[in-house]
VEXRO-199133 format. One record per residue (C-alpha): residue number from 0; residue in three letters; x, y negated, z. Coordinates in steps of 0.5 Angstrom, whole numbers, always signed. Each point is the difference from the previous one (the first is absolute). Layout:
VEXRO-199133
NUM	ALA	X	Y	Z
...
END
This chain:
VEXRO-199133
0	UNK	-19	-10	+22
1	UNK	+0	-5	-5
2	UNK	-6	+0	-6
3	UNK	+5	+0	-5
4	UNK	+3	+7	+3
5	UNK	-7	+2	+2
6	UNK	-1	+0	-8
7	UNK	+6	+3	-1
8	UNK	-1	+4	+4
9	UNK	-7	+2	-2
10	UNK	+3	+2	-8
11	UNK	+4	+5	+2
12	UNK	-5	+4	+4
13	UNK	-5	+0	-6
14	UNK	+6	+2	-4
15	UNK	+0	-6	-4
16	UNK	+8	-1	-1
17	UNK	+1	+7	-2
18	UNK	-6	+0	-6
19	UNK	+3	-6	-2
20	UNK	+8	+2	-1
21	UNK	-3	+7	-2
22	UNK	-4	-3	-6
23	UNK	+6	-5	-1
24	UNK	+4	+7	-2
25	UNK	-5	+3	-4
26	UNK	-2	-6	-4
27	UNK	+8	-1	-1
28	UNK	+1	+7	-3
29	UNK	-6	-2	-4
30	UNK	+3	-6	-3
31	UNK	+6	+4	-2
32	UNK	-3	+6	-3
33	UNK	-5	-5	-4
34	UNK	+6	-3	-3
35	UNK	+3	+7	-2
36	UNK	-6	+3	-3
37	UNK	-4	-6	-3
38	UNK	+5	-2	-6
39	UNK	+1	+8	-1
40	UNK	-7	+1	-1
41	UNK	-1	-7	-4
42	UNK	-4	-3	+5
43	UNK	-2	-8	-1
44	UNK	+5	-5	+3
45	UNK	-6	-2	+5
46	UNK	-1	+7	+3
47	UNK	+6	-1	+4
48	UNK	-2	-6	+2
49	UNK	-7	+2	+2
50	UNK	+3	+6	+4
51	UNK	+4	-6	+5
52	UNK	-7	-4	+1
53	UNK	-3	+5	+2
54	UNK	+4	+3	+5
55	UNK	+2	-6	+2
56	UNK	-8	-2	+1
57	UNK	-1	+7	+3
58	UNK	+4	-2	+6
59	UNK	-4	-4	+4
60	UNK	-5	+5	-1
61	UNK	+3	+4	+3
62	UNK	+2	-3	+5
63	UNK	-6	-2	+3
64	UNK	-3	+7	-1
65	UNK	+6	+2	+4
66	UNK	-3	-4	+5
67	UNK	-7	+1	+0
68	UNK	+0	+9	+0
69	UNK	+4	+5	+2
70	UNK	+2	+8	-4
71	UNK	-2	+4	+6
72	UNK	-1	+8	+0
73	UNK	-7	-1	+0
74	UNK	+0	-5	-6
75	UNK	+0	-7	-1
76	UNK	-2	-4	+6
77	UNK	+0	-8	+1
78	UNK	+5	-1	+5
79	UNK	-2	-3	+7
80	UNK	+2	-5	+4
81	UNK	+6	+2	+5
82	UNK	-3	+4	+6
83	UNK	-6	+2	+0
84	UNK	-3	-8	-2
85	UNK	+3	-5	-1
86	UNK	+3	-4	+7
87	UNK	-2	-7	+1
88	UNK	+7	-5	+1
89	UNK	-3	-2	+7
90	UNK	-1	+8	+3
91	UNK	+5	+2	+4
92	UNK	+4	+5	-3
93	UNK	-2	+8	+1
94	UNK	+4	+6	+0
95	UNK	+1	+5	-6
96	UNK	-6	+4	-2
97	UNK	+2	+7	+5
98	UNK	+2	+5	-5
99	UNK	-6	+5	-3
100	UNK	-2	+5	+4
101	UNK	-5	+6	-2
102	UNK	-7	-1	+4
103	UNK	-5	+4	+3
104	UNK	-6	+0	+5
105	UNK	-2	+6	+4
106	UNK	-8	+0	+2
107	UNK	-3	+1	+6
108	UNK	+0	+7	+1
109	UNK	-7	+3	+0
110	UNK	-2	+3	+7
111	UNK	-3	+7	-2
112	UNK	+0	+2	+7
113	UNK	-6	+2	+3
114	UNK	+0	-4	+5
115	UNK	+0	-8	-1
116	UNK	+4	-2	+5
117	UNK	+6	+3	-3
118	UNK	+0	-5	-5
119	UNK	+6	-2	+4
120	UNK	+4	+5	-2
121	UNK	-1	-1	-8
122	UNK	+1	-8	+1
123	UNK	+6	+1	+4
124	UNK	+3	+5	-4
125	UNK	-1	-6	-6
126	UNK	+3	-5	+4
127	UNK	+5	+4	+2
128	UNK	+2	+2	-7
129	UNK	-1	-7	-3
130	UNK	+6	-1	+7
131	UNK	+4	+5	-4
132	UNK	+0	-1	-7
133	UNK	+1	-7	+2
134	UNK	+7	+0	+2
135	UNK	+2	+3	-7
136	UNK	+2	-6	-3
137	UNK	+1	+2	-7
138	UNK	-9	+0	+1
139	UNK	-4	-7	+1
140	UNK	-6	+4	+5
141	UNK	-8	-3	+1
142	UNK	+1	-2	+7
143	UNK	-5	+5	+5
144	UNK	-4	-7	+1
145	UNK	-2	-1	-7
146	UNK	+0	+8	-1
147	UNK	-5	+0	+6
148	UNK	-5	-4	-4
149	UNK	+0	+5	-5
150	UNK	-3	+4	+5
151	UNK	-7	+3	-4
152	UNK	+1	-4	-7
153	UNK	-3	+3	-6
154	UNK	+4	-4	-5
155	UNK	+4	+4	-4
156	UNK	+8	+3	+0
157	UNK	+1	-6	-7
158	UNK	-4	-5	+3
159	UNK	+3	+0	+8
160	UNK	+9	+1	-4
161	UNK	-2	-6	-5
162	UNK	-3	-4	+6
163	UNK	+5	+1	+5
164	UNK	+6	+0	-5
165	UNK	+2	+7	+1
166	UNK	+3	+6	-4
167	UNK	-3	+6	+4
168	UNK	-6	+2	+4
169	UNK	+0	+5	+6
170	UNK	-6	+2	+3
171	UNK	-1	+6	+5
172	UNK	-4	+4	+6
173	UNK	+0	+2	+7
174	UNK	-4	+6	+3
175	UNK	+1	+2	+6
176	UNK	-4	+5	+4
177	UNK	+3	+1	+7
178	UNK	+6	+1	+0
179	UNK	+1	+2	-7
180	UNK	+2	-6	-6
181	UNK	+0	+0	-7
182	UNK	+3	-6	-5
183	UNK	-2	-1	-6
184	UNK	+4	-5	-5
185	UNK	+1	-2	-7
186	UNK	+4	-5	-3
187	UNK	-3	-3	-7
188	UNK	+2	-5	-5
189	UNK	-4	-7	+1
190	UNK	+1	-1	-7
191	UNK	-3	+7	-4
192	UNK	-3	+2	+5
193	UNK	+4	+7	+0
194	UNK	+2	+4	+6
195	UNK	+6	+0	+0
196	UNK	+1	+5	+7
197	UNK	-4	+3	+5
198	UNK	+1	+5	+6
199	UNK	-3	+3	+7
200	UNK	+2	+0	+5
201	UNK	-3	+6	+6
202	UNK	+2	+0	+7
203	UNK	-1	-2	+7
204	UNK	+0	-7	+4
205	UNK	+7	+2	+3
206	UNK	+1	+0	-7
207	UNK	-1	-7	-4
208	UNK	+7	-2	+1
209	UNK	+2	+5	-5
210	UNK	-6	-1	-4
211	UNK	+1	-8	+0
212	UNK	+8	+1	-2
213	UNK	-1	+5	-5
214	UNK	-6	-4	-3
215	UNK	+5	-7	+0
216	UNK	+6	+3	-4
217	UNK	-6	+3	-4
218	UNK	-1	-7	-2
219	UNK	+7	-1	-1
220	UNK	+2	+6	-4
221	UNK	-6	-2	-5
222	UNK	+2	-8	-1
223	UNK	+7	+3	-1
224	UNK	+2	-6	+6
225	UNK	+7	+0	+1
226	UNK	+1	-1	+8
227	UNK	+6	-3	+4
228	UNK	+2	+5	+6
229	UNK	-3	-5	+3
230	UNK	-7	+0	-1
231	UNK	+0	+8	-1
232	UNK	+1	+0	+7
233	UNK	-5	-6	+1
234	UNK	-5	+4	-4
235	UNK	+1	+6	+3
236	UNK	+0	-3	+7
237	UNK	-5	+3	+6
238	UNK	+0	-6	+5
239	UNK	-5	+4	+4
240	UNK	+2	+8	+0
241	UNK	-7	+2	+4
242	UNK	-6	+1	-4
243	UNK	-4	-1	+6
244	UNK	+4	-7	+1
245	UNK	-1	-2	-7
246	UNK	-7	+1	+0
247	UNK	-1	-4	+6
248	UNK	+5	-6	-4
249	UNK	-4	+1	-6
250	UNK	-7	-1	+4
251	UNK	+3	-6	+4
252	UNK	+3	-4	-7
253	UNK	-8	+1	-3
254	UNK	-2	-3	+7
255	UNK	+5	-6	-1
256	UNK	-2	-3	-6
257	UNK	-8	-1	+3
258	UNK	+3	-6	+3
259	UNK	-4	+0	+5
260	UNK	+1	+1	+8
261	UNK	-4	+7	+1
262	UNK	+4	+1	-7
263	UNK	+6	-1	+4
264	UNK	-1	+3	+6
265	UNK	-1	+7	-4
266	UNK	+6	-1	-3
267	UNK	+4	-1	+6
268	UNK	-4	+7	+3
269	UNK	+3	+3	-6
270	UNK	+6	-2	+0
271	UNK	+1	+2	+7
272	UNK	-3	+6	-1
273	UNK	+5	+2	-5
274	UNK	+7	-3	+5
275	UNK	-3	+5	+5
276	UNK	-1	+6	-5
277	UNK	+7	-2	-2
278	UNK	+4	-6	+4
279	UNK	+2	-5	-3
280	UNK	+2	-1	-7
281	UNK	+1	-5	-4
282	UNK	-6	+0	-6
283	UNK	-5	+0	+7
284	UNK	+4	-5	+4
285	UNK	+1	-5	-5
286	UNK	-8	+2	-1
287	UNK	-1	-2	+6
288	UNK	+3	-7	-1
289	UNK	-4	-2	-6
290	UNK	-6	+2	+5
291	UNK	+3	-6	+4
292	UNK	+1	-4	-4
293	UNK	-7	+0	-3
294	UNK	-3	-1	+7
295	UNK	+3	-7	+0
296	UNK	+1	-1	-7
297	UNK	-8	+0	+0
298	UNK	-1	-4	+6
299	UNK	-2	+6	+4
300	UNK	+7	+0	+5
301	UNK	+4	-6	+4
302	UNK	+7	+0	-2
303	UNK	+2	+6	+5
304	UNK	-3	+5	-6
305	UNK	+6	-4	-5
306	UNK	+5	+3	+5
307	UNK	-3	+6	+0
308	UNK	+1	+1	-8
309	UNK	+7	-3	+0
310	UNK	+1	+6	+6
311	UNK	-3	+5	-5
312	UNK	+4	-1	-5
313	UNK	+7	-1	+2
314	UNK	-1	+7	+4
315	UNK	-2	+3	-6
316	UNK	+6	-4	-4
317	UNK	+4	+4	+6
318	UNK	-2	+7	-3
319	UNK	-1	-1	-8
320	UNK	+5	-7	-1
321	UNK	-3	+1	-8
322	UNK	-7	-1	+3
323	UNK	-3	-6	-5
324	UNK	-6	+2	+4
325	UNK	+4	-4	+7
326	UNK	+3	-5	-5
327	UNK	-7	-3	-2
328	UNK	-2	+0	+8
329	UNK	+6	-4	+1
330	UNK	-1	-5	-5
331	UNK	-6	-2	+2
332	UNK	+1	+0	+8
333	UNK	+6	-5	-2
334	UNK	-4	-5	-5
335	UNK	-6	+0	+4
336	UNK	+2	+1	+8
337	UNK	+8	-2	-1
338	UNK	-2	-5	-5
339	UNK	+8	+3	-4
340	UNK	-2	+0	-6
341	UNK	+8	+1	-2
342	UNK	-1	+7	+4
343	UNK	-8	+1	-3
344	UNK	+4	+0	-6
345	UNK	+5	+4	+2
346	UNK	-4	+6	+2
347	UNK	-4	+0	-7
348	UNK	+5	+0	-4
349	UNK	+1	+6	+4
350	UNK	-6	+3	-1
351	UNK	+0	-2	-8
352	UNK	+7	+4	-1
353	UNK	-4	+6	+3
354	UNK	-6	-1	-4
355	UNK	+1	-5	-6
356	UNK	-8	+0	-1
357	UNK	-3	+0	+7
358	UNK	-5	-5	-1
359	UNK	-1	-3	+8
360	UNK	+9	+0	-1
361	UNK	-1	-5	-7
362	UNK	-6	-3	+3
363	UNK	+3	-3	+6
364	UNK	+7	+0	-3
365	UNK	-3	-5	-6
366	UNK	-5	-4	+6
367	UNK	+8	-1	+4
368	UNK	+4	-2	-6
369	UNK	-6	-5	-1
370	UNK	+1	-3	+7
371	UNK	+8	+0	-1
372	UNK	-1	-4	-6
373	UNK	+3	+5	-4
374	UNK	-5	+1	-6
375	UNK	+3	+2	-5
376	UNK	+2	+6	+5
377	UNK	-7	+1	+0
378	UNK	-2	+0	-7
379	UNK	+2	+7	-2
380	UNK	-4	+3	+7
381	UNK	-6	-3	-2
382	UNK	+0	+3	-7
383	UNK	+2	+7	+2
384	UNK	-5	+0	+5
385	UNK	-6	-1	-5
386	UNK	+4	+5	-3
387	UNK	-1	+5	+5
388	UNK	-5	-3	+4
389	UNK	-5	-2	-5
390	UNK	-7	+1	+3
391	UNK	+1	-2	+6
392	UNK	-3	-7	+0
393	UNK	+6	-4	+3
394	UNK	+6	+4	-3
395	UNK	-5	-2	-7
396	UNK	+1	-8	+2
397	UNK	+8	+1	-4
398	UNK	+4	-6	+0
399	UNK	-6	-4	+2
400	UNK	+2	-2	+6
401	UNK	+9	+0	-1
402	UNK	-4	-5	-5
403	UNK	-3	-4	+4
404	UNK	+6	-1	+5
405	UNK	+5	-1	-6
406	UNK	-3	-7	+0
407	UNK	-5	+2	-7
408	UNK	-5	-4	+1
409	UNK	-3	+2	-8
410	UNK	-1	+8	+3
411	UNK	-7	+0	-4
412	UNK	-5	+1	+5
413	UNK	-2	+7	-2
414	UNK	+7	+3	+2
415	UNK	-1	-4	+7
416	UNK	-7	+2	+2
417	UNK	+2	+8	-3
418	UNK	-1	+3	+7
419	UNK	-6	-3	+2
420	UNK	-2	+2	-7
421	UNK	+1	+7	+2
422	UNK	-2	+0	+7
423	UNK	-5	-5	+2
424	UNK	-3	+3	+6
425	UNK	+8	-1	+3
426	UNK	+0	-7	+4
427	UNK	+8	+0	+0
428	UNK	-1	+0	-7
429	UNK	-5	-5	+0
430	UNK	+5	-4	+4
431	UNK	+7	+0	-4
432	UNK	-4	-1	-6
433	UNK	-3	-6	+2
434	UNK	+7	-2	+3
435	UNK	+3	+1	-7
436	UNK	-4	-4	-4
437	UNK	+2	-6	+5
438	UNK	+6	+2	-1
439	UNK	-1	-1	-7
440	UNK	-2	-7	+1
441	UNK	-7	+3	-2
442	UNK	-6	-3	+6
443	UNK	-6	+1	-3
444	UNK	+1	+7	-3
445	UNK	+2	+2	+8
446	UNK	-5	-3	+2
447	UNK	-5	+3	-4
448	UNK	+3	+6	+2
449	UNK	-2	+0	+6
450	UNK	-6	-3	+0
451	UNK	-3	+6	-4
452	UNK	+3	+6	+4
453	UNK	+2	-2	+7
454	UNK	-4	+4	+5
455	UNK	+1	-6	+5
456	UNK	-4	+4	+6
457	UNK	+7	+5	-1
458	UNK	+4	+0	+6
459	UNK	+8	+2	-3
460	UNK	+5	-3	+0
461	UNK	+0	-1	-7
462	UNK	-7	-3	+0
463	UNK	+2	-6	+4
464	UNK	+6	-1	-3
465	UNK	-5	-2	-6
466	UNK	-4	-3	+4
467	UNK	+6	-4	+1
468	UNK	+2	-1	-6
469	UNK	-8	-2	-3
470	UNK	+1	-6	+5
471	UNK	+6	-3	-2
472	UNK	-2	+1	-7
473	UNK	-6	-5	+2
474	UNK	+4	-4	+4
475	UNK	-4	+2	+6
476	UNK	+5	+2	+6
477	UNK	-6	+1	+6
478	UNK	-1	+8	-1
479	UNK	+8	+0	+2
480	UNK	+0	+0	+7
481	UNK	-6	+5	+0
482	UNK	+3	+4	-4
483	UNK	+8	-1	+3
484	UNK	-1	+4	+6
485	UNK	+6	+2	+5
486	UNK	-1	+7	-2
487	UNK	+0	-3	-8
488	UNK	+6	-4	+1
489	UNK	+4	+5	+4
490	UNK	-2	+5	-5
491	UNK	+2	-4	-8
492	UNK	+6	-2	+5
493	UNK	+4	+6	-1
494	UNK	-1	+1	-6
495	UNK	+5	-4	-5
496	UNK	-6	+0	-6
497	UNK	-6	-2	+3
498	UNK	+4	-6	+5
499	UNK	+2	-2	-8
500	UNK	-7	+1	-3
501	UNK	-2	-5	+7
502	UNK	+5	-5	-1
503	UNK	-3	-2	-7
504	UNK	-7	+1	+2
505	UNK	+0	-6	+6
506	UNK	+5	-4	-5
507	UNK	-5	+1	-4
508	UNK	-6	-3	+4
509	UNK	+5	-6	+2
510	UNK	+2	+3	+8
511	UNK	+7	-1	-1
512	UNK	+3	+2	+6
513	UNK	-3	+8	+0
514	UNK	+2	+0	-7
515	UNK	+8	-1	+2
516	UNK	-1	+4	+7
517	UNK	-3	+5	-5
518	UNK	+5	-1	-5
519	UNK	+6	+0	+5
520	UNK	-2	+6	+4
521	UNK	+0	+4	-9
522	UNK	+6	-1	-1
523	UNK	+3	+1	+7
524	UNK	-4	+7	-1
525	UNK	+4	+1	-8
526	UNK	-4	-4	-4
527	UNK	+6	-3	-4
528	UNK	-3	-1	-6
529	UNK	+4	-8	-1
530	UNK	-3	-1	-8
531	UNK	-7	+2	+2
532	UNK	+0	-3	+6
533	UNK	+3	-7	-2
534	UNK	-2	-1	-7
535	UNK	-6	+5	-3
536	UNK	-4	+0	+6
537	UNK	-6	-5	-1
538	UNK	-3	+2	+7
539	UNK	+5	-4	+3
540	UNK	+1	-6	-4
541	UNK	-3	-4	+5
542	UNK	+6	+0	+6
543	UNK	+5	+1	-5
544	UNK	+3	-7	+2
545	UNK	+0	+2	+7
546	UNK	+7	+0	+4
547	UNK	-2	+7	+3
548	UNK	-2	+3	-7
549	UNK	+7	-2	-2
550	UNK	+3	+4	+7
551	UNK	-4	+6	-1
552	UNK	+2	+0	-9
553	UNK	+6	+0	+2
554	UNK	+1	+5	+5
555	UNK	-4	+4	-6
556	UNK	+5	-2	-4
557	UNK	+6	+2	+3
558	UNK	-3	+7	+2
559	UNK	-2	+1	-7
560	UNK	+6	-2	-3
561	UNK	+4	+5	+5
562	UNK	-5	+6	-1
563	UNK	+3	+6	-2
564	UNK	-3	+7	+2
END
């Protein structure tokens, strides 16, 4: 678009024209009735004149006004840049701001058990209610990831809606006694602290099912939401109909997100505790999956235990086809094991169509469109993700890393460092960050970063990716065949991300030809992202020149080109 239209452009926005042909007729009635009244009322033949240099000398501050503020029903206001800031020219453009959605973060329930060990029970009825509500897409829902850290907060209902931007606070109990429950629950106002709903809700455990729907159509009845058919069916759905089951799921999930082996091996007891009580089911198979997954994912498995996910999770597309659980499993086993991106995409789409806010499904669907080079698909669900997700470190991170990739190299350095802020004991942190800051061309400052906070005696994979990195920076590549094992390099091969990372790293420490093996092996696994890696990308400047470098961004290219999921 032309600078002349985007001027034009710009006028009509701010209603320019329109206060200019508006002021034009008023100022023309205005002559004429001056040039009735003034004789009639023996005014000076100067008056007349005066009128006509007055407004002729009010138009262009008129004008300006116009551009400057704006009426609005909360008075006048100084008129914005378009969008939320002003765009720079050279960042690639971002989809429309999604429509504005009432709000609401749902606490972590307290557990006013007698027993400690029930306080499953009231964070998974949290989660599971959070789950709900978030299929409702009149509603912008705080993710259970962020919720979770609200867990115990003294900060008050005001204090946590302005934080997390957020109309309505719910907040409730469980209390379960054998096999008796009760459920408490009240909805507040975030922004005057009124109490605007409240209810309890006695049963049994065979009951929460019930409790739990009568509760989310509460929610809905009091935020006075209008659903689609669809997602009334969604947010009354019971994927697993057995309380004994669910009770067994919601343990494993807790289980789950410990990320440890002993965690994961909990989980899968339970999972399968819940498959015996109830044959197989969809929520618990896809379950199942992401245990799998997780194995692998963390290092904990070979690639058999990838396979495994995919069996989980195509089963329990079998059984539920609208499972946006299955579709995340998928989405990774195809990235990473498959190394299709085109079908990685695929399957998160499907998960997002399920559920617009789930934060893993805009997390990995962002991290794929950036290796697809397709940035400013990747745009809307990093903002949407830290405004679902914005306590969990990495889904805080924003547009930072979408950023980087788009070839910004003026991103400042706290947005780029933000995760490791929020999380400096995570090493995986530690790592991107540092590698982001290279990216942007900024040495020292990624040196300094690792300098200051790497735990070098650490043994995880991200750990010795810094170490890697920390020697290219220096220029010393002698650590690399200590730290490139066969089990490191069969590792990062599988995976179309960290064989990039590694590309430019050895370019970076002048070892050429790992650098295009590296290069070559990211791109054959997806990463196609043709403008980064051929003209932003400052790690590989130094075998730019090569025949082979000229092959492989050509094959990038022409993925790149063609890519359509």
């Amino acid at each position: 678009m032309s600078r002349l239209q985007s001027m034009l452009d710009e006028l009509k926005r701010r209603r320019v024209f329109r206060v200019g042909a508006v002021y034009a007729v008023v100022a023309f009635i205005i002559w004429q009735v001056a040039e009735i009244a003034f004789p009639a009322l023996q005014l000076p033949e100067w008056a007349l004149t005066l009128v006509v240099v007055l407004t002729i000398v009010g138009f262009p501050v008129a004008v300006v006004l116009a551009w400057a503020f704006d009426i609005t029903p909360e008075g006048v206001k100084r008129t914005g840049p378009e969008g939320a800031a002003a765009e720079r020219a050279d960042v690639p453009p971002r989809l429309e701001s999604e429509p504005v959605r009432k709000s609401i973060v749902v606490l972590p329930f307290d557990n006013m058990s007698p027993d400690p060990q029930d306080a499953y029970l009231s964070d998974g009825l949290t989660e599971e209610i959070i789950t709900g509500l978030s299929c409702c897409g009149p509603l912008r829902v705080i993710s259970r990831n962020s919720a979770r850290v609200l867990k115990g907060t003294e900060k008050d209902t005001r204090t946590l809606a302005r934080e997390l931007d957020v109309q309505y606070v719910l907040e409730g109990s469980v209390r379960k006694a054998g096999n008796d429950l009760r459920i408490t629950a009240q909805l507040i106002d975030g922004g005057t602290d009124e109490h605007l709903w409240s209810e309890r809700y006695s049963g049994k455990l065979d009951d929460v099912f019930d409790m739990q729907e009568r509760l989310s159509c509460s929610i809905v009845d009091a935020l006075m939401l209008k659903l689609s058919p669809e997602e009334g069916r969604r947010l009354t759905g019971r994927p697993i109909d057995n309380a004994q089951a669910y009770e067994c799921y919601l343990r494993a999930r807790q289980e789950i997100w410990v990320f440890t082996k002993d965690s994961l091996d909990r989980a899968r007891q339970h999972i399968q505790n819940g498959l015996e009580i109830i044959g197989e089911n969809a929520l618990l198979l896809a379950g199942m999956g992401y245990v799998y997954f997780q194995y692998a994912n963390l290092g904990l498995a070979d690639e058999e235990y990838f396979e495994k996910a995919e069996e989980y999770a195509r089963k329990a597309l079998q059984l539920d086809p609208e499972s946006a659980e299955a579709h995340i499993v998928l989405g990774l086993t195809n990235m990473i094991l498959r190394g299709d991106l085109k079908k990685g995409v695929y399957h998160l789409k499907q998960a997002l169509a399920r559920k617009p806010d789930d934060p893993h499904a805009l997390h990995w669907l962002r991290s794929m469109y950036i290796h697809a080079g397709r940035v400013d698909e990747a745009y809307p669900l990093a903002e949407r993700l830290a405004r679902v997700d914005p306590l969990t470190p990495i889904s805080a991170w924003g547009t930072a890393p979408v950023d980087v990739f788009a070839g910004r190299s003026d991103v400042a350095s706290e947005e780029v460092t933000k995760w490791f802020r929020l999380e400096p004991q995570n090493p995986g942190a530690l790592m991107l960050c540092a590698l982001f800051l290279a990216y942007c061309s900024r040495y020292d400052e990624a040196r300094e970063l690792i300098r200051g906070n790497l735990q070098a005696d650490n043994e995880d994979f991200a750990t010795r990716m810094t170490l890697l990195l920390e020697g290219a920076l220096d220029g010393d590549a002698s650590r690399f065949q200590e730290i490139v094992t066969e089990d490191f390099e069969k590792w990062a091969r599988r995976d179309l991300e960290f064989s990039y990372f590694l590309a430019g790293i050895h370019a970076l420490a002048g070892l050429k030809e790992e650098a295009l093996d590296w290069l070559s092996n990211a791109v054959d696994r997806g990463f196609i992202n043709y403008p980064f890696i051929a003209e932003h990308d400052p790690l590989l400047e130094s075998i730019r020149g090569d025949p082979r470098f000229q092959d492989i961004a050509a094959r990038a290219k022409h993925e790149w080109e063609h890519f359509d999921a």
